[in-house]
C-alpha positions in Angstrom: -34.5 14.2 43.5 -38.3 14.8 41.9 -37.7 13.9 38.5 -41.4 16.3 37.7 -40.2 19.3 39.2 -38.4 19.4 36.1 -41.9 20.5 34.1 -41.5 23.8 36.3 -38.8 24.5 33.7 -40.0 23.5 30.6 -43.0 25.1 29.9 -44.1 22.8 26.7 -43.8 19.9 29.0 -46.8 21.2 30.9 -48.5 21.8 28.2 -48.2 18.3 26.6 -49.2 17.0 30.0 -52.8 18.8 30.0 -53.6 17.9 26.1 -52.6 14.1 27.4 -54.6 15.0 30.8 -57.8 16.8 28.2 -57.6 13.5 25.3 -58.6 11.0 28.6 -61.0 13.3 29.9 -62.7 13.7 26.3 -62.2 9.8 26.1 -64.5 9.5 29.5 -67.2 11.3 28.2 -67.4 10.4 24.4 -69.8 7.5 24.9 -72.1 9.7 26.4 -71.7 12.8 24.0 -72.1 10.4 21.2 -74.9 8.1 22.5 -77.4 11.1 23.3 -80.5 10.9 21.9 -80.6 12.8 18.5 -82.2 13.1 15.1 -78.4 13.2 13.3 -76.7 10.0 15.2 -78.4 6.6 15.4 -77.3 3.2 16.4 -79.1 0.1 14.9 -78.2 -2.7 12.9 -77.3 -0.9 9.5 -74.6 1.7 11.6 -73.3 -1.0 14.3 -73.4 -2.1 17.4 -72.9 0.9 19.9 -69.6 -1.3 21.0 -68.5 -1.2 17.7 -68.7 1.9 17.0 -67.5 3.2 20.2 -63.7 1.5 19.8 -63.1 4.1 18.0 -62.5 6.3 21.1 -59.6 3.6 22.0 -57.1 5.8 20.0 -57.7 8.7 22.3 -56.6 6.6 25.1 -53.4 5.6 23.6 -52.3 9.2 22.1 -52.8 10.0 26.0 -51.0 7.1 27.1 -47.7 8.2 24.6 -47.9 11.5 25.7 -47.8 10.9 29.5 -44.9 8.1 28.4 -42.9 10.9 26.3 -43.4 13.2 29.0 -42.4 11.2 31.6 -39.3 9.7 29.4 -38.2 13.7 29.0 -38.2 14.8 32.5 -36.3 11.6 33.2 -33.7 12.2 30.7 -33.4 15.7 31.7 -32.9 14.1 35.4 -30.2 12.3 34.0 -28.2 15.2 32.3 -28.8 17.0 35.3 -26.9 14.3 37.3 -24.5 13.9 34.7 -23.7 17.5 35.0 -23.8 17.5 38.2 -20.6 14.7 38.5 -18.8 16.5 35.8 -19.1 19.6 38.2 -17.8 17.2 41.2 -15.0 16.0 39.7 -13.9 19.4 38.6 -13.9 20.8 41.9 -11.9 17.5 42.5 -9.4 18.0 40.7 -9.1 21.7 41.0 -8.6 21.2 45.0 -5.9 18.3 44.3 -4.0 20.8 41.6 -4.1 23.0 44.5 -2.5 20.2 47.4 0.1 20.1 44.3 0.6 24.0 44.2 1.6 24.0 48.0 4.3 21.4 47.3 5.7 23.5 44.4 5.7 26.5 47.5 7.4 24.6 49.9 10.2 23.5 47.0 10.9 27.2 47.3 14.4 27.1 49.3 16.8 29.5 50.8 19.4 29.1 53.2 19.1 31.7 56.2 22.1 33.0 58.4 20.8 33.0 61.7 22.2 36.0 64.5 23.8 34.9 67.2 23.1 36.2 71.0 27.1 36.9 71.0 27.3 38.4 67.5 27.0 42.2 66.9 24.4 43.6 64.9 26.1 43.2 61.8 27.9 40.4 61.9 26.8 36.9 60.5 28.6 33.6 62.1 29.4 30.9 59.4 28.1 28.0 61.9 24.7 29.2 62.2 23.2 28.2 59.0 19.3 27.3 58.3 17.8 25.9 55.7 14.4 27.6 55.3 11.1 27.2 52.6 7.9 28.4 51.2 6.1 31.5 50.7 8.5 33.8 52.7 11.0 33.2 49.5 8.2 36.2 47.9 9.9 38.6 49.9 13.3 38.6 48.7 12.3 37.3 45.2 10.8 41.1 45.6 13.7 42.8 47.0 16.0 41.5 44.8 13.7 42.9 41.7 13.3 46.3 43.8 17.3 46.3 43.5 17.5 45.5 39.6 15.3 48.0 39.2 16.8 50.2 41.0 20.5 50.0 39.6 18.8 50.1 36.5 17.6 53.5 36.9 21.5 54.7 37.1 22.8 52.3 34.4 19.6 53.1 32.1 18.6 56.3 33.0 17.0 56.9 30.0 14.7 53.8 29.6 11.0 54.6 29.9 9.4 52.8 32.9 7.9 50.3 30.7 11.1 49.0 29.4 12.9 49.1 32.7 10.3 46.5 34.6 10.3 44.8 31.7 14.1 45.0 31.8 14.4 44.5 35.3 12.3 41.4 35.1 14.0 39.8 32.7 17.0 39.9 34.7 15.4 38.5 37.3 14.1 35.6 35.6 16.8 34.4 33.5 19.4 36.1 35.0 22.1 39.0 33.8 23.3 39.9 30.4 25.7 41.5 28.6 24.5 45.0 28.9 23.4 45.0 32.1 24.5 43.0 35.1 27.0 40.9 33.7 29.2 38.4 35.1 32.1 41.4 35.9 29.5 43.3 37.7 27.5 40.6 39.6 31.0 38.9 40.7 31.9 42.2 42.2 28.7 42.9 43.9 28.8 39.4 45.6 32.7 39.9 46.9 31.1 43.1 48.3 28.8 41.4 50.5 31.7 39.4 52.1 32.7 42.5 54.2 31.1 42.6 57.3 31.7 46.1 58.2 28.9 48.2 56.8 31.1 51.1 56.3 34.0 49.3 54.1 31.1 47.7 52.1 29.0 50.8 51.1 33.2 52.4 50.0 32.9 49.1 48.4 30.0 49.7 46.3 30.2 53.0 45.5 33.4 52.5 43.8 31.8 49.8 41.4 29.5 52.6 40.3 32.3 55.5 40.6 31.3 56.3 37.0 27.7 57.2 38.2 26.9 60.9 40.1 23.4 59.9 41.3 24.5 59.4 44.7 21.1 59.0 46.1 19.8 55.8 44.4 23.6 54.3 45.0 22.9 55.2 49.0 19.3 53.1 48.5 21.0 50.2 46.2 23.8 49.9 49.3 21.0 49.9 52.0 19.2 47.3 49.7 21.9 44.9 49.7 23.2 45.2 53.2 20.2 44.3 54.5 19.6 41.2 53.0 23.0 40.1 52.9 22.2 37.5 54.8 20.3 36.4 51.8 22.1 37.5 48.7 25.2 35.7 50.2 23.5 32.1 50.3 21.4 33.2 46.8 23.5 35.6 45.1 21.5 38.0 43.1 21.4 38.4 39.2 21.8 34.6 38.6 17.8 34.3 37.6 15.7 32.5 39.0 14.2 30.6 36.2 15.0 27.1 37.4 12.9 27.7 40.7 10.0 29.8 39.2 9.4 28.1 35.8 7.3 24.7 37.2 5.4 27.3 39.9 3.9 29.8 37.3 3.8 27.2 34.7 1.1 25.0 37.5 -0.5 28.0 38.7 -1.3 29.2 35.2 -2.6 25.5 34.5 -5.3 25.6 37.9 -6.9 29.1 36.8 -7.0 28.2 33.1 -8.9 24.6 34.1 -11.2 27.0 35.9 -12.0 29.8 34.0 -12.1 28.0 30.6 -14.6 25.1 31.6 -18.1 24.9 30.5 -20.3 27.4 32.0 -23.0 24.4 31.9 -20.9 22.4 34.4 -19.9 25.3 36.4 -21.5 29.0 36.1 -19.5 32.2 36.3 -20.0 33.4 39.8 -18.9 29.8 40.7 -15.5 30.3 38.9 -14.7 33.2 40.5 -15.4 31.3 44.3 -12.9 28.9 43.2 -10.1 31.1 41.8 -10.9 33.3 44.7 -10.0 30.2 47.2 -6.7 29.8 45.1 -6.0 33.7 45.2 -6.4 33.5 48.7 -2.8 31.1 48.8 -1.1 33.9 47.1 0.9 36.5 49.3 0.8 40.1 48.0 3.9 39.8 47.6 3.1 37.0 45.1 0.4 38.8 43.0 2.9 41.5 42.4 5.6 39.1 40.9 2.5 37.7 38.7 2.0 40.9 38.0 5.3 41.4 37.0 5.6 38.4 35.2 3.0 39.1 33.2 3.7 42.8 32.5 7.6 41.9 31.5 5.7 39.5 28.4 7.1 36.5 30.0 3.3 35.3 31.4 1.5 37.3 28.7 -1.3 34.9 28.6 -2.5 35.7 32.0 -4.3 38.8 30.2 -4.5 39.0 26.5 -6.3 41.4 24.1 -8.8 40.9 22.0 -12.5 39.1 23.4 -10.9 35.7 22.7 -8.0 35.9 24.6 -7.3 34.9 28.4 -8.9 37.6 30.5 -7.7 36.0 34.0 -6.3 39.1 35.6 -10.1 41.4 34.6 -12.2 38.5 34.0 -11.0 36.6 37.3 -9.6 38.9 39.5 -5.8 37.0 39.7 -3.8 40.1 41.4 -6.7 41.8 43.4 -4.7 42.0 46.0 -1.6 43.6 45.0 -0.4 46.8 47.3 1.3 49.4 44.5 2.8 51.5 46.9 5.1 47.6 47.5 6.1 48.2 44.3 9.5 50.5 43.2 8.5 51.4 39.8 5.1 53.0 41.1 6.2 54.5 44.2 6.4 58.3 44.4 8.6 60.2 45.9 6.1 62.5 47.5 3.9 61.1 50.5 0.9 60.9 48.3 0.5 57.0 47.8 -3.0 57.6 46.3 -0.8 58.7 42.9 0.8 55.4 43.2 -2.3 53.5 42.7 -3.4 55.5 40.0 -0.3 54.9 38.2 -0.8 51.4 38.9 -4.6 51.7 37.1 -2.7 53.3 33.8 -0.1 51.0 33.3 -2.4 48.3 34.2 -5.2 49.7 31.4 -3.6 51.7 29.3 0.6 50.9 28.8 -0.5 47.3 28.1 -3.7 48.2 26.2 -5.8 46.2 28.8 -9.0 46.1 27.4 -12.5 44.8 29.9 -11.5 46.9 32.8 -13.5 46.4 35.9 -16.2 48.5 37.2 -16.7 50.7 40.4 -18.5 47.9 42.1 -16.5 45.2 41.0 -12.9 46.6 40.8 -9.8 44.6 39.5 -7.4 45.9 42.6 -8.6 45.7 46.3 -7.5 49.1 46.5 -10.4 51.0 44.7 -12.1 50.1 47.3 -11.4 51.9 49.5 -14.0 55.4 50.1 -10.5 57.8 50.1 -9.7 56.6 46.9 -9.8 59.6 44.6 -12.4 59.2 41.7 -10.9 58.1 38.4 -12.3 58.2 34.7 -10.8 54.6 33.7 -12.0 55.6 29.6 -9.9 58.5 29.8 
């Protein structure tokens, strides 16, 4: 490192350095200046020798001398706390890449037990023998079926709950498990003894008769389709049981790396820098995963992740935490026409407006991956 480029950046330093680099040239020439020939200054016995009189120039040199010292003691202590800094960055990055080695090992704790088909079985028929333990990300995918499917017989038990309360709702469920209004034990015993018929026939008579009470046929046709599908699944993880055992430690250490991040000292570690970071640790998540952050977050179990007010965490604007997110994945936002574009603007109001997000992004630097894209219809985010 050059320890004087740092008088590049402080201006006063190069200006101490030429009155120190002026005093030693004024020091050269004194004797001269002051032993010319005039009728106002003499040297003889009664004013000194010129020796004598002439030490008085020694001062000059030794102002010079401390500033040069001064100057040279400041760039080196800037050197220093520029190093300094420079470590403090270094071991931040350190331990933000082993938080994330640690965040992989919470993904992989993620378990499920898999039925595996059989070359002899039929299409819907699942062999005892032929078990698999699986892990990891992949658990995403049914972590969001199964909240699809709360949602979904929630819209025929709740009909009347406004879409805010039913993903709240919904969540809830699927976090801690069912309660006594909705999903409770009498109703998630008898969905699970459903999925113990193999014949997809007997088992959609099976379900419709749980909600017998209910006329919206339709959604009880998707709910049966839901769970027959991933029977396989719900049979090994039965659904409605919450999942707060499993999920607790993974949001809990995910919301601990992007708070490290985003709430260090700009000094150590500048803005656009942050955002490379988080962006490596976004790129771990699944979409699938950003929407259950999303969710989580939404449902005022992980309302830190964006809170109002300029003091508050601003990790899902500020940072861009669930960029990535697909709303036409998610069942509350879907539509049932073939317009999708109307699903990602509902996304935007919920997003900004249901949840009174405040420090939207811009046009050029959106919160969702979506608005990027040029089909995108135009949208007044202050409206």
């Amino acid at each position: 490192m050059k320890p004087f480029h740092k008088i590049k950046q402080y201006p006063y330093l190069a200006a101490l350095a030429l009155l120190a680099f002026g005093t030693i040239l004024f020091a050269l020439v004194a004797p001269w200046l002051f032993t010319a020939h005039t009728s106002s200054i003499a040297f003889n016995n009664e004013t000194g020798a010129i020796g004598d009189t002439f030490g008085i120039m020694n001062p000059f040199i030794a102002i010079a001398a401390a500033l040069i010292t001064f100057a040279a003691f400041w760039v080196q202590y800037q050197a220093n706390q520029s190093m300094q800094n420079e470590n403090r960055k270094q071991q931040i990055i350190t331990r933000f890449y082993e938080m994330l080695k640690i965040h992989r090992e919470n993904v992989k704790e993620l378990e499920w037990i898999q039925t595996i088909y059989s070359p002899k079985a039929t299409h819907y028929q699942i062999p005892d023998e032929e078990l698999s333990t699986r892990q990891g990300r992949p658990k995403f995918n049914y972590y969001l079926t199964e909240f699809d499917l709360i949602y979904k017989i929630l819209d025929i038990l709740a009909p009347k709950l406004k879409k805010c309360e039913k993903i709240t709702k919904a969540y809830s469920i699927f976090y801690y498990g069912g309660e006594n209004n909705f999903f409770d034990y009498k109703l998630r015993n008898k969905l699970f003894q459903s999925l113990a018929k193999t014949d997809k026939k007997a088992f959609s008579e099976e379900v419709k008769n749980i909600f017998i009470s209910h006329s919206n046929s339709e959604k009880i046709e998707i709910i049966i389709e839901i769970l027959f599908q991933n029977r396989k699944y719900f049979i090994s993880q039965p659904p409605f049981y919450g999942h707060f055992e499993e999920l607790h430690n993974y949001y809990r250490h995910l919301f601990l790396m992007v708070k490290t991040i985003a709430n260090e000292d700009e000094k150590f570690i500048p803005y656009s820098e942050k955002r490379e970071l988080l962006n490596i640790l976004r790129a771990q998540l699944s979409n699938k995963e950003q929407i259950m952050l999303f969710y989580n977050w939404f449902s005022g179990n992980g309302s830190e992740w964006e809170e109002n007010g300029d003091s508050g965490n601003h990790f899902f604007t500020k940072y861009r935490m669930i960029h990535n997110i697909i709303p036409h994945l998610m069942v509350p936002f879907k539509d049932s026409k073939k317009d999708t574009h109307r699903a990602y603007v509902k996304i935007i109001r919920y997003f900004s407006y249901c949840k009174s997000v405040k420090n939207y992004g811009t046009k050029d630097d959106p919160i969702f991956e979506f608005e990027y894209d040029k089909n995108f219809p135009s949208f007044d985010y202050n409206k």
